[in-house]
Legacy VTK file of the C-alpha trace (Angstrom):
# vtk DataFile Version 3.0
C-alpha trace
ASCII
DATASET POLYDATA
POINTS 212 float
0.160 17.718 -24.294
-2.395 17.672 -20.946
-0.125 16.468 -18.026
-1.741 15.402 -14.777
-0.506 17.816 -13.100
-2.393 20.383 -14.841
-5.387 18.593 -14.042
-4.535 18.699 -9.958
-3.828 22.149 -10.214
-7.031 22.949 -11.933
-8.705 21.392 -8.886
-6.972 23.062 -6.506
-7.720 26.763 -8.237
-8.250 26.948 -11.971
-6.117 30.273 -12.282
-2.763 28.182 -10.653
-3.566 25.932 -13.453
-3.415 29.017 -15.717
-0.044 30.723 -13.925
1.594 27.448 -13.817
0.990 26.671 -17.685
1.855 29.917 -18.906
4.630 30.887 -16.281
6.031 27.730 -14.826
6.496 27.377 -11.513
9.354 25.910 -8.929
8.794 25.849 -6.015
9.664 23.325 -4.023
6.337 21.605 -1.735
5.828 18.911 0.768
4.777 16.678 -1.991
7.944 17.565 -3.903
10.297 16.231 -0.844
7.819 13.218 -0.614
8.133 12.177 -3.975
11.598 12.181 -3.810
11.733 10.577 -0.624
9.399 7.828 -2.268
11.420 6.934 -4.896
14.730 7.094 -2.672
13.241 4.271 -0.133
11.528 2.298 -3.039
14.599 1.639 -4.647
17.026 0.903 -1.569
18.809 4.037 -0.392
18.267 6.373 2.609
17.050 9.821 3.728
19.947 11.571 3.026
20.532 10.124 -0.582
16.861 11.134 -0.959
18.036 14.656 0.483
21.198 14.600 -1.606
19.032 13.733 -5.342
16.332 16.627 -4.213
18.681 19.156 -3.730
20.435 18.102 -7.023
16.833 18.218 -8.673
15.383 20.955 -7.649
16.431 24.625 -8.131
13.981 25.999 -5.436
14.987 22.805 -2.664
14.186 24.242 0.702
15.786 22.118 3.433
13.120 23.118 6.021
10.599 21.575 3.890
12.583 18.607 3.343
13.664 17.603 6.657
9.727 18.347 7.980
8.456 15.696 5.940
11.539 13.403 5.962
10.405 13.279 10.236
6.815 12.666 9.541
7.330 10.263 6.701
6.355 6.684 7.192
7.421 4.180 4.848
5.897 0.532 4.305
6.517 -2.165 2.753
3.316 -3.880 1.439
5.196 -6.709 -0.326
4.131 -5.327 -4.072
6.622 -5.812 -6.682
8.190 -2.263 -8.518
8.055 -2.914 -11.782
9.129 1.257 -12.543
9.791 3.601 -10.356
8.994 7.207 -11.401
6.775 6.299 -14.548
5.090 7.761 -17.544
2.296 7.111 -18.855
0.945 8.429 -22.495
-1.842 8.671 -24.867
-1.092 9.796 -28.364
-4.755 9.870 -29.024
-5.604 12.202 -26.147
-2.560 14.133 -25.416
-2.756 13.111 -22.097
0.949 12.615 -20.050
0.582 11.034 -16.752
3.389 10.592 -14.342
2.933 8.092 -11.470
5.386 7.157 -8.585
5.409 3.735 -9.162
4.094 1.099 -11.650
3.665 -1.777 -9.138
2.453 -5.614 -9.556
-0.086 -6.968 -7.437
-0.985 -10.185 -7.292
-1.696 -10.866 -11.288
-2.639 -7.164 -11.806
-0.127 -3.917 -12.717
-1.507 -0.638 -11.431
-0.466 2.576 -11.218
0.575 3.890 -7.720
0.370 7.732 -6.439
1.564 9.369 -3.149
-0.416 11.395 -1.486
0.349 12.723 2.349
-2.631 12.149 4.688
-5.380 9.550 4.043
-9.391 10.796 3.945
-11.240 8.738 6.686
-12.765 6.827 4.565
-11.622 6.314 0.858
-9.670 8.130 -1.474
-9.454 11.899 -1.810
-11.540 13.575 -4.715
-8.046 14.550 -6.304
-6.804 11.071 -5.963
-9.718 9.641 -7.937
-9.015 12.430 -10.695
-5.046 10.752 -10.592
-7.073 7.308 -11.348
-9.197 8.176 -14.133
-6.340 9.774 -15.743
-4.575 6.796 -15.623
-7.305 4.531 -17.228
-7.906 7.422 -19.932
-4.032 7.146 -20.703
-3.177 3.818 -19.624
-5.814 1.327 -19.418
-5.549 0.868 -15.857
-9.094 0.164 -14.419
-7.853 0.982 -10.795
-5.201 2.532 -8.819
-3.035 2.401 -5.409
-2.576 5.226 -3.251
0.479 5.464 -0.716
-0.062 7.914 1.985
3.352 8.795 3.210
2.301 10.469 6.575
0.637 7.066 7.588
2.315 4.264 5.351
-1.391 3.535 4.626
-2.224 1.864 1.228
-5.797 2.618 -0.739
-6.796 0.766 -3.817
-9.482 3.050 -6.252
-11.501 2.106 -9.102
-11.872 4.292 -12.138
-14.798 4.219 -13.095
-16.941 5.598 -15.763
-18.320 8.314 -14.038
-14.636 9.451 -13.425
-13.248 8.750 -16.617
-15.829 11.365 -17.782
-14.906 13.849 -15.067
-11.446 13.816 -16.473
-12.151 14.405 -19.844
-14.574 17.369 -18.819
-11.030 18.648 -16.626
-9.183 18.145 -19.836
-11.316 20.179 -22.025
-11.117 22.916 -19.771
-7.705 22.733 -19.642
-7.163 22.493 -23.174
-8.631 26.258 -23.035
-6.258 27.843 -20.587
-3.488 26.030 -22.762
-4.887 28.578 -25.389
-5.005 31.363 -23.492
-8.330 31.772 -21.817
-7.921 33.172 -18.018
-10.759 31.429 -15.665
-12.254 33.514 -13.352
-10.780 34.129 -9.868
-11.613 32.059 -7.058
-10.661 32.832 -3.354
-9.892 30.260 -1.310
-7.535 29.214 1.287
-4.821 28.321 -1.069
-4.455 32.023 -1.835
-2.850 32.671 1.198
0.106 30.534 -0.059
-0.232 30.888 -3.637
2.919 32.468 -5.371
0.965 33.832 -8.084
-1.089 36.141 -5.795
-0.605 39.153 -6.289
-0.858 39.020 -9.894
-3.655 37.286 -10.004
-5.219 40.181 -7.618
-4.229 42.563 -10.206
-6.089 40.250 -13.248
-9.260 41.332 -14.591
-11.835 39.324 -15.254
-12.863 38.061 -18.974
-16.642 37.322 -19.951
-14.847 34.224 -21.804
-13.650 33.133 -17.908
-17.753 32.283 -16.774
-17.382 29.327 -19.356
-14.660 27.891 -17.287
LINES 1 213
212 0 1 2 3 4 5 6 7 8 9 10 11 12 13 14 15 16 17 18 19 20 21 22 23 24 25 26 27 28 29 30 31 32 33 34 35 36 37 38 39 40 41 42 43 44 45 46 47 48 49 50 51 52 53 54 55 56 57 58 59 60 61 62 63 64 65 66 67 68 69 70 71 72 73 74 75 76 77 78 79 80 81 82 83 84 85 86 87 88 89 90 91 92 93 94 95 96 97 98 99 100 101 102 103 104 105 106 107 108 109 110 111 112 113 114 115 116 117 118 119 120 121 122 123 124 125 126 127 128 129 130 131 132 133 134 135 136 137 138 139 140 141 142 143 144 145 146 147 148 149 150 151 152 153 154 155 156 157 158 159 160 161 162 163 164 165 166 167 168 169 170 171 172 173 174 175 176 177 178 179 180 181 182 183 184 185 186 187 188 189 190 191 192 193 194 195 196 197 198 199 200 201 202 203 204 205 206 207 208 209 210 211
C-alpha cells in the first residue's frame, strides 16, 4: 500500500522517502503537534487536551515543539460542517491510502481538507496540490481545502488532470523504493535536519538510483 505520506516525503528528498519506508521514523514535527492540535479544536476540546492526546500518541512528543506551535496556532471557524475528523481514504485498485484531517461539507459538496502551516502568497503549495490529486486518484474528490494553521487561512484546490498524472508518476517511483531501489542523494536544506543523515552520507550510489 502507497500512503500519502510517502508521496510528501518523496518531494521533500526521495532518500527520506526511502529511510522512512524501510526504517520508520518518529519523530515528532511541527506538523505532528498541528495535526493534533487540529483535530483537538475541531471536535470541541482545548490546548491542553490536544497536549494531553499528543503526548499519549506519540513516543517521540517533544513539549518544546508542541507548545511553539500551540502559541502560533490560529484556529477558525469557517462555518463548514465535519463530517470525519481524522479520515481515510482508500483505493483497492491503486493501493493508494490517503489520510486527511478532515472530511468536511461545503455547501452541497464533501471535500477533503489538509493542514498545512503557512500559506504561499498566492495559491496552494506544490505539495498541497500533490495532497489533492491523491485524493481524487483515491477518492473521487475533484478538489480540496487547505487549512493553514499559522494564519487560520482557508484555500480551495482543484485536481486536475495534469496533477492526477503527477501523482501517479510519484507513485510509480515510489512503488520502486518500496522494492528496494535507493534514489540517488540529493543535498538540500532539509539535510541539515534530516535524522537519517549520516547514513545516508555513508550510502553509495546505485546506477539503478539515475532512474529515480
Amino acid at each position: 500500500m502507497i500512503r500519502l505520506s510517502q508521496l510528501t516525503s518523496y518531494l521533500t528528498c526521495p532518500r527520506l522517502c526511502y529511510y522512512r519506508i524501510h526504517f520508520g521514523e518518529t519523530s515528532f514535527t511541527e506538523m505532528t503537534a498541528a495535526r493534533e492540535i487540529y483535530f483537538s479544536l475541531r471536535q470541541g476540546f482545548d490546548f491542553e487536551w490536544a497536549k494531553k492526546r499528543a503526548e499519549s500518541l506519540h513516543d517521540g512528543f517533544d513539549c518544546e515543539i508542541f507548545n511553539r506551535v500551540a502559541e502560533k496556532f490560529v484556529y477558525m471557524d469557517h462555518g463548514y460542517r465535519s463530517i470525519e475528523i481524522d479520515a481515510l481514504i482508500k483505493s483497492e485498485a491503486l493501493n493508494l491510502l490517503v489520510s486527511v484531517e478532515e472530511v468536511a461539507e461545503v455547501g452541497e459538496d464533501k471535500l477533503p481538507l489538509f493542514l498545512s502551516l503557512y500559506p504561499p502568497e498566492k495559491g496552494v503549495w506544490r505539495r498541497d496540490l500533490i495532497k489533492a490529486g491523491a485524493a481524487s486518484l483515491a477518492g473521487g474528490f475533484r478538489e480540496a481545502l487547505f487549512y493553514y494553521a499559522y494564519t487560520g487561512e482557508l484555500r480551495r484546490a482543484e485536481a486536475t488532470f495534469g496533477i492526477r498524472k503527477r501523482v501517479l508518476r510519484l507513485m510509480e517511483r515510489v512503488k520502486l523504493i518500496q522494492r528496494g531501489f535507493l534514489p540517488e542523494r540529493r543535498e538540500s536544506g532539509y539535510c541539515n535536519y534530516c535524522s537519517f543523515k549520516e547514513d545516508c552520507e555513508s550510502r553509495p550510489e546505485t546506477f539503478a538510483s539515475k532512474f529515480l
